[in-house]
N, C-alpha and C positions, 0 to 999 in steps of 0.2 A: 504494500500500500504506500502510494505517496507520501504519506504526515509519519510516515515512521522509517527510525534507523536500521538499515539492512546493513551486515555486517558482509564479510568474503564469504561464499557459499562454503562450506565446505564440503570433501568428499563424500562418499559415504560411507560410513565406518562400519569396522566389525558389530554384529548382536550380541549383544551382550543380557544377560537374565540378569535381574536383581535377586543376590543373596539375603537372606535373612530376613529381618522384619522389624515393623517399628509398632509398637502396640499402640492403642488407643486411648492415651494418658489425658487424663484432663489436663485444660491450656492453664498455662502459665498467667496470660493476660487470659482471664475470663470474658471481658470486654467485647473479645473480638469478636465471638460468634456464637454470642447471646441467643438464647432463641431455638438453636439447630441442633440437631443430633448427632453425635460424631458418629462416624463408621464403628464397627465393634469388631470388623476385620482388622488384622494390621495390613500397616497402609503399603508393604510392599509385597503382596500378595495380589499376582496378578489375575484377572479373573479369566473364567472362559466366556463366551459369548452367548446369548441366549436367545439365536437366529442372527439373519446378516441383512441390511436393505440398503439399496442402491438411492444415493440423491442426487438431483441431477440437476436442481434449485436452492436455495436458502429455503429452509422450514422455517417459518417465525412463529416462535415462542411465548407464548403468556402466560401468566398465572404460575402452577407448578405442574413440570411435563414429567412424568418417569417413564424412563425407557425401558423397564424392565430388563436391564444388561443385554438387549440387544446390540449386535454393531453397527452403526453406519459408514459409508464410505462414501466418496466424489465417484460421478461418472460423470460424461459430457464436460461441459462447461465447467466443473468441480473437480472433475478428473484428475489434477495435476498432483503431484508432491514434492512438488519443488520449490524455488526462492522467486518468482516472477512476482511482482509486484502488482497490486488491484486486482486479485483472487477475491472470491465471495468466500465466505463461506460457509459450511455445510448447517449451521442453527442462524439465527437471528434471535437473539436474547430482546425482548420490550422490555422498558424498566420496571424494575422492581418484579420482574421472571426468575424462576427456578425450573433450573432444567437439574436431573437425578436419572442417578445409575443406567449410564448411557457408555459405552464402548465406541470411540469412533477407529475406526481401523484404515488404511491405506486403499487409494491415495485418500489425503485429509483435507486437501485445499487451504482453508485459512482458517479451519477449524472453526471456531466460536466468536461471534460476535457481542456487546454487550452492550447494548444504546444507550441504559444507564446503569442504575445500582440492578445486579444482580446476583444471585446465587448460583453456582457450582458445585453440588454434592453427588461423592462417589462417581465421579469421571473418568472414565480414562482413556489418552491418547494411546494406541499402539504405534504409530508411526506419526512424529510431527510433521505437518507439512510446513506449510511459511510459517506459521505463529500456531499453537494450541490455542488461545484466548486470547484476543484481545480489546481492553476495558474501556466505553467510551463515558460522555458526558460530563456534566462540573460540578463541583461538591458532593458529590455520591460516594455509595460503602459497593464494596465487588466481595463476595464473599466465596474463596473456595476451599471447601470442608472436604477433605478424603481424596481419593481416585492418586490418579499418578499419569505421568507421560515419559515418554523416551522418544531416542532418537532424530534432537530435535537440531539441525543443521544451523540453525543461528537462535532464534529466542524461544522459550516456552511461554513466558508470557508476556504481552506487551500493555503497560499503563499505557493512555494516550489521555484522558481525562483529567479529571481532576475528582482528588476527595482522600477515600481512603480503600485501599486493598489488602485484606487478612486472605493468608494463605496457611491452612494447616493440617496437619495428618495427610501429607500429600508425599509422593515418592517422584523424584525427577532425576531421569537417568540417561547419560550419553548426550550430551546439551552445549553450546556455546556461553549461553546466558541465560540461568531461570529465569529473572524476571527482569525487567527496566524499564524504566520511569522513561517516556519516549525523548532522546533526546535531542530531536530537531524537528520537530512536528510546528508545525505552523501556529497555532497557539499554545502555548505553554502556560504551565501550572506547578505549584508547588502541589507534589504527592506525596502520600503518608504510607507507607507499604510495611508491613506487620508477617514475619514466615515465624512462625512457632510449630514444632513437633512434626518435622517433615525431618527425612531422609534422601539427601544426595548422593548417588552415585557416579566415579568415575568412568568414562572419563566427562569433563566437563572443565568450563571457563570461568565464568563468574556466576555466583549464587545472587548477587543483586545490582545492579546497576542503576544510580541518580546522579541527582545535576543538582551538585550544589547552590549554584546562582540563583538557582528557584528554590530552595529553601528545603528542598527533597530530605527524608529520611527514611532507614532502612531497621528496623530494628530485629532482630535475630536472635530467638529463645528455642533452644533445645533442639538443634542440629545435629544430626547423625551423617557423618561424610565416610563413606563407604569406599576404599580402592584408593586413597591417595594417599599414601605413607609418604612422599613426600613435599604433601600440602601446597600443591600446585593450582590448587583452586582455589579464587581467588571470592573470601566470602563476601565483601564490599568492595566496589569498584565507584568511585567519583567522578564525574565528569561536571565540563562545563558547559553548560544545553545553550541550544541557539533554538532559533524559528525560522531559518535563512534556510535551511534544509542542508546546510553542509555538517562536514564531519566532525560530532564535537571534540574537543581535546582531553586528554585528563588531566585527573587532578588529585594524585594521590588514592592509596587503597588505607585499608587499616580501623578501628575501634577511634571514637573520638567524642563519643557522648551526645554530639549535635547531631552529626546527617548518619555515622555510621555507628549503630545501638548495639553493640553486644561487646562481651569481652571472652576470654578465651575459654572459659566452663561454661559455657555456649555452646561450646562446638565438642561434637566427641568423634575421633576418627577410628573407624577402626575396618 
């Protein structure tokens, strides 16, 4: 999509399974995800499918959809799984939508759309295409509770709104970038973005990506990083956002209280 930072595609790498598992711990920040029911599976426990249907449109979404673990996939015009920019894709989220236990499978197109605040419980990408998710509108909550994704050639998720994004009990595996706050999108926003009780798997880049000039923060509770003994993934990444649509610069990684929230009993590697 135009309003968002596309990174070097990369190839496509080995498959890789997620070992082990991450239970379904009560959060840390209760705050986050008031309301919702966590998974009671652990969250790196990948499912089987429960039938397969072909989309060849955006489905839009209202209210709360369950998909009953069925999988969906792109044909036609959705077809793709690649880095090509202005893909649809496969749901249309309307605000304040819940879509639930949904399998999208290859190819994914642009996966999930989200026009304003909405819900993501028990999702899961098997094959990212351009983006798993990404968050639109201003001042709204994006909430994604359980599922997981792999596979994902440049981001898993993309902020482009503005508000606040809780991510948790989620499993992100073989990735560029789980999540980033968009950083040259044509209007720009200070984002709030919240990862508690998830598990990442190597191999992978950065676990969060903001733009300090906007005021971005990232904060990081009870991380499990899976395959990198040596800590090559990089849990906060700073950048400096533009709206000009070039390429932003960095600006430092690291713990610092203001844009990047955690310290190192945060994170457990194993």
């Amino acid at each position: 999509m135009t309003d968002q930072q596309h990174g070097t595609q990369l190839g496509i790498r080995k498959r890789r399974m997620i070992v082990g598992g991450l239970g379904a711990v009560a959060l840390t920040v209760g705050a986050l995800t008031s309301g919702l029911t966590l998974p009671s599976a652990m969250a790196a426990t990948w499912p089987s499918a429960n039938g397969s249907e072909a989309v060849g449109t955006p489905k839009p979404i209202s209210g709360t959809v369950d998909g009953g673990m069925k999988r969906y996939y792109g044909t036609g015009d959705l077809g793709s799984g690649g880095q090509d920019e202005n893909q649809e894709p496969l749901f249309k989220l309307a605000d304040g939508a819940t879509l639930k236990n949904v399998i999208i499978g290859a190819p994914a197109s642009d996966g999930i759309h989200c026009a304003g605040s909405c819900t993501l419980q028990n999702v899961w990408w098997e094959d990212v295409g351009e983006d798993a998710a990404t968050f639109r509108g201003t001042g709204k909550t994006f909430n994604v509770v359980g599922g997981g994704a792999r596979k994902a050639a440049d981001k898993i998720f993309q902020f482009n709104g503005s508000g606040t994004l809780n991510i948790s009990n989620f499993a992100g595996q073989d990735f560029k970038t789980f999540v980033r706050s968009c950083g040259n999108c044509s209007s720009q926003y200070k984002r709030t973005i919240n990862v508690t009780n998830t598990e990442i798997t190597a191999p992978g880049g950065v676990i969060g990506g903001i733009n300090t000039n906007y005021g971005d923060s990232l904060t990081l509770r009870s991380i499990t990083i899976v395959g990198d003994s040596g800590k090559k993934i990089v849990p906060c990444q700073k950048y400096i956002g533009n709206n000009t649509g070039a390429e932003p610069t960095k600006n430092g990684t690291g713990p610092d209280s203001t844009y990047c929230k955690y310290s190192s009993s945060d994170l457990t590697y194993r």
